[in-house]
C-alpha positions as CSV (number, residue, x, y, z in Angstrom):
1,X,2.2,41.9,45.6
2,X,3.8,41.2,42.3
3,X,2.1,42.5,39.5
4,X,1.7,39.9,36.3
5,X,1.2,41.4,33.0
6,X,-1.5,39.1,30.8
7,X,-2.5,41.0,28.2
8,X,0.8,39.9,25.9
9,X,-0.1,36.5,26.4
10,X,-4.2,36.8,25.6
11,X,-3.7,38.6,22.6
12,X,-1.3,36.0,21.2
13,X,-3.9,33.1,21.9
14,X,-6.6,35.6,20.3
15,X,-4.0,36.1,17.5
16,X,-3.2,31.8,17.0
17,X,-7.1,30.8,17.6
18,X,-7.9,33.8,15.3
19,X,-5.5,32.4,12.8
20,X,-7.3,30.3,9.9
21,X,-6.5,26.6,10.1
22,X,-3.8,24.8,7.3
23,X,-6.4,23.4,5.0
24,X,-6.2,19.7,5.1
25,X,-9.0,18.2,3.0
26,X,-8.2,16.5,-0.7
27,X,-10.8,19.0,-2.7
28,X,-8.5,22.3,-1.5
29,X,-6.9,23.4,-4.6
30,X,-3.5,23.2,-3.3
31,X,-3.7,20.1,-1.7
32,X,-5.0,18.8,-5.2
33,X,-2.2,19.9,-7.0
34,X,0.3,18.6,-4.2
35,X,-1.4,15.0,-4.1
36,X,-1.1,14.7,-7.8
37,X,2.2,14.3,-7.6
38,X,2.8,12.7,-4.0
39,X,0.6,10.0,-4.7
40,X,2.7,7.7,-7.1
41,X,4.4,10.3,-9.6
42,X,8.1,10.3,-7.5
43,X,9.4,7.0,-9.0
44,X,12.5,5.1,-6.9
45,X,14.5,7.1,-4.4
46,X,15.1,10.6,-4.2
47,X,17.3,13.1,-1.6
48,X,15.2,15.2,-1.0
49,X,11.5,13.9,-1.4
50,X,9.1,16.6,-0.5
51,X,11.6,19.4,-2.6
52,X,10.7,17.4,-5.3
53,X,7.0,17.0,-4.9
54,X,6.9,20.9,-4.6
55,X,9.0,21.2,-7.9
56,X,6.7,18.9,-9.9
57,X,3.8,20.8,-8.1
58,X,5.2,23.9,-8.7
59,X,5.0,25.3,-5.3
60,X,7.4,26.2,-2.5
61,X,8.8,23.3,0.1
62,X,7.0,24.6,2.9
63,X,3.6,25.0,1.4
64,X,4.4,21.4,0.5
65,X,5.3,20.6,4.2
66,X,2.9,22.4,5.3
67,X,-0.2,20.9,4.0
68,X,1.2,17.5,4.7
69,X,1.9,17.8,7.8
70,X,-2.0,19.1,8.4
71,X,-3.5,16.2,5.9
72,X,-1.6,13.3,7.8
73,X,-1.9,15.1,11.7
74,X,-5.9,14.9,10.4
75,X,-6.1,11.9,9.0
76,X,-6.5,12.4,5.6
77,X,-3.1,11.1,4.3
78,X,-3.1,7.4,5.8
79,X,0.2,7.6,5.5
80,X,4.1,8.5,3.6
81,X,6.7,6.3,3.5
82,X,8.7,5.3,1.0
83,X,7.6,2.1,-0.8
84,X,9.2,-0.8,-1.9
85,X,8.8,-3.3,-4.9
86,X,8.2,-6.3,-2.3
87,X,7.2,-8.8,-4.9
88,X,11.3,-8.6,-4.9
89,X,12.1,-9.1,-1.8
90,X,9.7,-11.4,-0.3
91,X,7.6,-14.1,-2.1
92,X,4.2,-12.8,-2.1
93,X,0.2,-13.7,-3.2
94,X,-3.0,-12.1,-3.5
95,X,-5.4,-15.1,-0.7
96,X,-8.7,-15.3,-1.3
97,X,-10.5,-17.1,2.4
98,X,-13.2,-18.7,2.2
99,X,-14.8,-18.7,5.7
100,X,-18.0,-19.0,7.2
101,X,-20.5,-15.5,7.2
102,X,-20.5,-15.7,11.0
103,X,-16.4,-15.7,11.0
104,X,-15.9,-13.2,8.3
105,X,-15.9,-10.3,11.0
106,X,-13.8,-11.8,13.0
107,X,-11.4,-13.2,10.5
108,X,-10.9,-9.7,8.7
109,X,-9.7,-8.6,12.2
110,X,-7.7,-11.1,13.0
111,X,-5.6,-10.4,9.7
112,X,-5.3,-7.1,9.7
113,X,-4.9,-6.8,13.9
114,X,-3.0,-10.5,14.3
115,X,-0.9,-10.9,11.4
116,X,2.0,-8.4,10.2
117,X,2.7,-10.0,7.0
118,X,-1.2,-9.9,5.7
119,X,-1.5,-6.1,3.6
120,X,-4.7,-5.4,1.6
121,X,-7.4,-6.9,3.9
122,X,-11.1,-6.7,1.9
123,X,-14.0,-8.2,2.3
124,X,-15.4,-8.4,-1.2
125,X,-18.5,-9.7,-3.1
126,X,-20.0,-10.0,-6.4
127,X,-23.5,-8.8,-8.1
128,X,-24.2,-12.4,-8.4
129,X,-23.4,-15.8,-7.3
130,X,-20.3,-16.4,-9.7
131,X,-17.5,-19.0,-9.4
132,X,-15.6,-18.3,-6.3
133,X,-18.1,-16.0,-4.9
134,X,-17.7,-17.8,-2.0
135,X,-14.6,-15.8,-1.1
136,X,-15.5,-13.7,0.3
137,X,-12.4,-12.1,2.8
138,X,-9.4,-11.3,0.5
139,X,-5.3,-10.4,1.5
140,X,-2.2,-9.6,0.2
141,X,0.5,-11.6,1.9
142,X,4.1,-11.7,2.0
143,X,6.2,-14.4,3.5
144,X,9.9,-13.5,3.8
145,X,12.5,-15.4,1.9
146,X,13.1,-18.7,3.9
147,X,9.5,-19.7,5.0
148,X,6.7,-21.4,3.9
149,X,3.7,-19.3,2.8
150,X,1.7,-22.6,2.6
151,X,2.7,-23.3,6.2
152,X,1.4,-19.5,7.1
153,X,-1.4,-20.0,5.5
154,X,-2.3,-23.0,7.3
155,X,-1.6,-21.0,10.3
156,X,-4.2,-18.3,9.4
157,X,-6.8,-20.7,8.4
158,X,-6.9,-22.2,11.5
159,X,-6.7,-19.2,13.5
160,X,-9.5,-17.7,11.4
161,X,-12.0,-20.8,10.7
162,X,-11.1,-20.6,6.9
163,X,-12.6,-24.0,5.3
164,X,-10.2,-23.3,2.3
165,X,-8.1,-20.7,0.1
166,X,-6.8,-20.2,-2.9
167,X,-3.0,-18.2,-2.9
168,X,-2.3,-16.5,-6.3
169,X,1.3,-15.6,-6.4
170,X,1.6,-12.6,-9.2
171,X,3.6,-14.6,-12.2
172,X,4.4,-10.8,-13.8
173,X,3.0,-7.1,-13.2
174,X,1.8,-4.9,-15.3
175,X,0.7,-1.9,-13.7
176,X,1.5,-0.7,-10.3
177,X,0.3,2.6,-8.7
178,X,-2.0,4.8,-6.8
179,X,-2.9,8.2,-7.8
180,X,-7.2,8.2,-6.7
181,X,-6.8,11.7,-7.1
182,X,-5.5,12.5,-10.8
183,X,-7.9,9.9,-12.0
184,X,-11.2,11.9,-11.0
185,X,-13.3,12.6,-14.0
186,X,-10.8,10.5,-16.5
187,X,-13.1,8.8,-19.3
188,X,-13.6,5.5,-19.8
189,X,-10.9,4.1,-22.5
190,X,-7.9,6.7,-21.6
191,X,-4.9,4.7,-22.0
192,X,-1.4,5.3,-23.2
193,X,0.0,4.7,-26.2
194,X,2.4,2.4,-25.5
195,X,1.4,-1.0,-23.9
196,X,1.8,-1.7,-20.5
197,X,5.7,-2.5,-18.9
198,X,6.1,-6.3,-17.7
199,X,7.7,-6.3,-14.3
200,X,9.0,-9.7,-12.9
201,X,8.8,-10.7,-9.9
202,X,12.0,-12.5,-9.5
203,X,13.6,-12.2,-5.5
204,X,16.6,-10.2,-5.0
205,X,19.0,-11.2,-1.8
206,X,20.4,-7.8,0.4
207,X,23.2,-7.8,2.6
208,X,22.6,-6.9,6.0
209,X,23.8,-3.7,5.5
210,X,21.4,-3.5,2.8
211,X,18.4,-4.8,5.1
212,X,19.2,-2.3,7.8
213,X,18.8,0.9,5.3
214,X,15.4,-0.7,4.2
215,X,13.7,-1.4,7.2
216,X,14.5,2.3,7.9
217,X,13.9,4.0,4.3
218,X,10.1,2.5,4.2
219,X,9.2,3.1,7.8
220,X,6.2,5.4,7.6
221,X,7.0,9.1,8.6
222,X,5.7,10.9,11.5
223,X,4.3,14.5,11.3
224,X,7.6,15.8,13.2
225,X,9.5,13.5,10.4
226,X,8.3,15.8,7.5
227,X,10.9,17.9,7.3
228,X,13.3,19.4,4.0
229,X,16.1,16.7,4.9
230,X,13.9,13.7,5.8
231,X,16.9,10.8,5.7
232,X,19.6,12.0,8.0
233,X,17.7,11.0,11.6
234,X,17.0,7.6,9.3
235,X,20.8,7.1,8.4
236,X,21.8,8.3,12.2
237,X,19.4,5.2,13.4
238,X,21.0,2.7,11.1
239,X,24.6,4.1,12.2
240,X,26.0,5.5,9.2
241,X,26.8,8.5,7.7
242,X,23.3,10.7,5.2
243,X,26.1,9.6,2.1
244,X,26.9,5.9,3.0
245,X,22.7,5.8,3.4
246,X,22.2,7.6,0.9
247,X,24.5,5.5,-1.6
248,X,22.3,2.5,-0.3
249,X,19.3,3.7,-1.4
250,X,20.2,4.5,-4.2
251,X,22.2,1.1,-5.4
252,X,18.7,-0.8,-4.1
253,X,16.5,1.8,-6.4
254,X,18.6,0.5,-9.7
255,X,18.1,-2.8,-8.8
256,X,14.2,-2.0,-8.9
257,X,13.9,-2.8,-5.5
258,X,12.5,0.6,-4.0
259,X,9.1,1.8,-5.3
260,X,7.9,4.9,-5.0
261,X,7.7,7.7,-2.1
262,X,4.2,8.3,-1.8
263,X,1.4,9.7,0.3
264,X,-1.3,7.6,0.6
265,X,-4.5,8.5,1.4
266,X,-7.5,7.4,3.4
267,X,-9.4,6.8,0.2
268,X,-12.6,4.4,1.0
269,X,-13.3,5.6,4.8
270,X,-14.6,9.7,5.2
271,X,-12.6,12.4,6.1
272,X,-13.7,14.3,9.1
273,X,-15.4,16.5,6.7
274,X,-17.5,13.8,5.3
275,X,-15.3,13.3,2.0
276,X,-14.1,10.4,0.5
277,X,-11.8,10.1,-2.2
278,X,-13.2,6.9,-4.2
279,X,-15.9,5.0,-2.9
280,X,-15.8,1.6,-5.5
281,X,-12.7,-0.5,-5.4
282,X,-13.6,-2.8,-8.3
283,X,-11.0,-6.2,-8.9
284,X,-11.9,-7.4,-12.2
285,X,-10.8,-11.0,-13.6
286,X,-10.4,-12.0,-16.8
287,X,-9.7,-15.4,-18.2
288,X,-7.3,-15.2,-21.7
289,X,-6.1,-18.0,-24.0
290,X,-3.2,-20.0,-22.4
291,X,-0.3,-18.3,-23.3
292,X,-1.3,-14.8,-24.1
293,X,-1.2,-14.0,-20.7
294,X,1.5,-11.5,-21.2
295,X,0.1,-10.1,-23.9
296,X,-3.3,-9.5,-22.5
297,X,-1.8,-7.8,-19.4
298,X,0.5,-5.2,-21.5
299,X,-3.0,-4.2,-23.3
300,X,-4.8,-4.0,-19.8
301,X,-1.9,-2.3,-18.7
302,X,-2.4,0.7,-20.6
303,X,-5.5,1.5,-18.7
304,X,-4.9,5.0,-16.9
305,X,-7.7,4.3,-14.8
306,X,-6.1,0.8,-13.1
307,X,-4.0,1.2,-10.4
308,X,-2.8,-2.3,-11.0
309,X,-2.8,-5.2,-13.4
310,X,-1.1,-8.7,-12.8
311,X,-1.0,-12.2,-14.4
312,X,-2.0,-14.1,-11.2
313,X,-3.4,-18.5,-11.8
314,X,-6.8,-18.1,-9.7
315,X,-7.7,-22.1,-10.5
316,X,-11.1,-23.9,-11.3
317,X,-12.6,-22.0,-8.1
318,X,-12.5,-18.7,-10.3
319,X,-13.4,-20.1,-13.4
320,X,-9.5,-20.4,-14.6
321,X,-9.0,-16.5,-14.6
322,X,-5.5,-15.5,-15.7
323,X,-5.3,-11.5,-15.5
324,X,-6.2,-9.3,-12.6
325,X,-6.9,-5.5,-12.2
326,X,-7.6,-3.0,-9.7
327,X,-9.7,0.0,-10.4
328,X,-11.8,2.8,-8.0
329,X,-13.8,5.0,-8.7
330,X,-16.4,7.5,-7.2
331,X,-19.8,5.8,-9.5
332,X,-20.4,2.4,-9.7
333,X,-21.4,2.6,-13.1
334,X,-18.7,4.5,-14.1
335,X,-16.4,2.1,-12.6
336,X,-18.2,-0.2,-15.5
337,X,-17.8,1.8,-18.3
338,X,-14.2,1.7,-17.8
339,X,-14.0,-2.0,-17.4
340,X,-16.6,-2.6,-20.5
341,X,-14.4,-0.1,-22.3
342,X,-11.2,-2.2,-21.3
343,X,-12.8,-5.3,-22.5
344,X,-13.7,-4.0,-26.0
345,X,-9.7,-2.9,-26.5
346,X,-8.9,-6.5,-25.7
347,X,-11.6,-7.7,-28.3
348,X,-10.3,-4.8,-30.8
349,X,-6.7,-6.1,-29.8
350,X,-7.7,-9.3,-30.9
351,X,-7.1,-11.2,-27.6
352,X,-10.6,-13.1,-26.9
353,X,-12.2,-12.6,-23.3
354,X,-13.2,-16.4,-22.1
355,X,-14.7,-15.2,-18.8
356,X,-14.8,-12.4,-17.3
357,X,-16.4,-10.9,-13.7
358,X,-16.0,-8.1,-11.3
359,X,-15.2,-8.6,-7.3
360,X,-16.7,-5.5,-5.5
361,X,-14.7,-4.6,-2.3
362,X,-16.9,-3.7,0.6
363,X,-15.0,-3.3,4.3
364,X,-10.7,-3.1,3.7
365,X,-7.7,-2.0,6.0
366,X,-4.4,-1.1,4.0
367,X,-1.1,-1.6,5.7
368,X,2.4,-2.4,4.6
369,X,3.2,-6.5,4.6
370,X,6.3,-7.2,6.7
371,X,9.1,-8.3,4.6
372,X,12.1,-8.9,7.2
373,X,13.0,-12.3,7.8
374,X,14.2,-10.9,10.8
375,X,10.8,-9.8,12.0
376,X,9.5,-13.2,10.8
377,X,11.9,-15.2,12.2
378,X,10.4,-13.1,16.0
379,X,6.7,-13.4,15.5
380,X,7.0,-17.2,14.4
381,X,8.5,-18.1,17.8
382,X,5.6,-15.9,19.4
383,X,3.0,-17.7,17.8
384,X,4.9,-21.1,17.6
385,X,6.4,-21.3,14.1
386,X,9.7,-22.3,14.3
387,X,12.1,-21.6,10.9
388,X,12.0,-25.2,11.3
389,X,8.4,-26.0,10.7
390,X,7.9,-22.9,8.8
391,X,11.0,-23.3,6.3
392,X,10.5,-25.5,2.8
C-alpha cells in the first residue's frame, strides 16, 4: 500500500485561506489613491498604462496590478479599456424616448440588451412636471459614418413603442471626464482658472489599418489582460509587430482621436459590501442667448465637479435649452449647491440664464457605443437594415 503524504498540501490551503484577501473596495486607502488617477487622469495613449497609473499614484506596478485585478474580478471596476473620442469617429447624439410608462421597462432593456450602438441608457425624471418631462428613457447613440441615425432611430422606436424623440447631436464639448472618486467632498464653486477647452466634434476617416488597431486598443481588458505590457497580445491579434501598433496608436492619439485609459467604476449600483460611489447623477439644462453658446459652455466648463458639458439644440420640447452638463454626487442637495453655485458664475459672468432645470437619473446601464461600420454594416442585415435603406 502506497503511502500518500497530505500534510504539505493542507498546510498550504491553511496557509492561502489563512492569507488576507487583496482589498478591493473604493474606500481602501490604496485603492483611493490608485483610482484617482485611473479614472480619467492618463490622457491619450500611453505604452505602458498601469506603470504609469502607479507612477502618478506613487506606488509600485504590482500593487497597482494587483488591486485592479481584485476590484474588476469583484466587480467594483465596471470595466478598463482604453477610450476613444467617438464624437470623432462616428456621428453621435444624446436621444431622449418618450414612451409609454408601461414600455419604459421594457424599452430600457431593449437598448441596452438589443442595440450595440445605444451607450448611456437612463431612465430619468424631474422634481416637477417641466417641459419635456415626458422623456423619460434617455441614450447615447452612435451611428457609424455611412448610415442614417434618423433611420436607426426609427428602428428603435418601433421596436420599443417610442411615440417620439428628440436626437441632440453635441455641436461642441466642453468638458469630458470621469473621476467620481477625486470629486468626493469638493465644494460647491471649485472651478479652474482658466475656462473650459472647446472640443469639436468634426469626424475623422481611418484607414483600415487604422480601424484594425482601434477595435483592438478599446476592447475592454480581462483580469488575465492586466499585466505590465498590456498591448503586445493586442498587436499579435491585429497581426503586426508591439512598434508598428504601437506607432498606430500613437498617430490616432495626436489626431485627438483616442481618449483616455481609464477604469471605470460601478458607480450608481452597490458593491458587494454595500458601497456606492455616487448615488445622484444630475443632467442639468440651461437655455443661453443665441449665440453665446460657446461662451456659456467654457464658463460651465470650469466646473471641477461636471464630468461633462456640451452645447447640444434640445428644441421647443425642452424649453429651447442650449448647454448641457453632467454632475454626481453622493447628497442630493449637495448635487444643488453645485448647480446653484454654477448658475451664479454664469450670472457673475454676465451670460443671462433664460431657463434652466435639472433631469434626475434614476435606473442606467453604461456600455461603450459601437463605432465600426464594419460591425454596423453585420447587425443591420441581422435586423433588416440594409446600407441601402440605412445610408443618407
Amino acid at each position: 500500500m502506497t503511502s500518500v503524504n497530505t500534510s504539505a498540501d493542507t498546510s498550504g490551503e491553511r496557509a492561502r485561506a489563512a492569507a488576507p484577501a487583496v482589498p478591493n473596495e473604493v474606500s481602501d486607502p490604496v485603492n483611493a489613491r490608485i483610482l484617482a488617477v485611473s479614472e480619467d487622469r492618463i490622457a491619450g495613449f500611453v505604452n505602458e498604462p498601469f506603470a504609469q497609473i502607479a507612477f502618478a499614484a506613487d506606488l509600485p506596478e504590482s500593487v497597482v496590478i494587483e488591486r485592479l485585478r481584485a476590484m474588476l474580478a469583484s466587480g467594483v471596476i465596471r470595466r478598463i479599456r482604453q477610450t476613444l473620442m467617438a464624437t470623432n469617429l462616428a456621428p453621435g447624439a444624446l436621444v431622449a424616448w418618450r414612451v409609454a410608462p408601461d414600455k419604459l421597462d421594457s424599452a430600457f432593456t431593449y437598448m441596452v440588451k438589443e442595440d450595440p450602438f445605444s451607450g448611456h441608457v437612463v431612465i430619468r425624471s424631474t422634481d416637477a412636471e417641466t417641459p419635456g418631462s415626458v422623456y423619460r428613457l434617455w441614450t447615447t447613440l452612435k451611428v457609424p459614418q455611412g448610415f442614417s441615425m434618423t433611420r436607426h432611430c426609427d428602428f428603435l422606436a418601433s421596436k420599443v413603442g417610442a411615440d417620439a424623440y428628440r436626437v441632440m447631436p453635441a455641436k461642441r464639448l466642453f468638458a469630458l471626464g470621469v473621476g467620481h472618486l477625486r470629486r468626493r467632498g469638493m465644494e460647491p464653486g471649485s472651478r479652474s482658472e482658466a475656462a473650459g477647452r472647446v472640443l469639436d466634434t468634426n469626424i475623422v476617416e481611418l484607414s483600415a489599418l487604422e480601424w484594425r488597431v482601434l477595435t483592438s486598443l478599446k476592447r475592454e481588458f480581462t483580469v488575465e489582460e492586466i499585466t505590465p505590457n498590456p498591448w503586445r497580445p493586442r498587436a499579435e491579434e491585429v497581426g503586426v509587430s508591439l512598434e508598428e501598433f504601437i506607432s498606430v496608436a500613437r498617430s490616432l492619439s495626436a489626431r485627438e482621436v483616442i481618449g483616455r485609459f481609464s477604469t471605470f467604476l460601478e458607480h450608481v449600483k452597490p458593491s458587494a459590501a454595500g458601497e456606492r460611489v455616487t448615488r445622484y447623477n444630475a443632467l442639468f439644462h440651461w437655455r443661453v442667448p443665441t449665440g453665446r453658446e460657446i461662451e456659456a459652455g467654457r464658463e460651465v466648463g470650469r466646473h471641477h465637479i461636471l464630468t461633462h458639458v456640451y452645447w447640444r439644440e434640445a428644441g421647443p420640447e425642452f424649453a429651447d435649452v442650449n448647454v448641457m452638463a453632467v454632475a454626481h454626487g453622493t447628497d442630493k442637495q449637495l448635487v444643488l449647491d453645485h448647480k446653484a453655485a454654477i448658475d451664479e458664475h454664469l450670472r457673475e459672468a454676465g451670460i443671462p440664464v433664460l431657463y434652466t432645470n435639472v433631469f434626475w437619473g434614476g435606473r442606467s446601464e453604461i456600455k461603450p457605443s459601437e463605432i465600426s461600420p464594419v460591425e454596423y454594416e453585420a447587425w443591420a442585415k441581422t435586423v433588416g437594415l440594409t446600407r441601402e435603406a440605412s445610408a443618407g
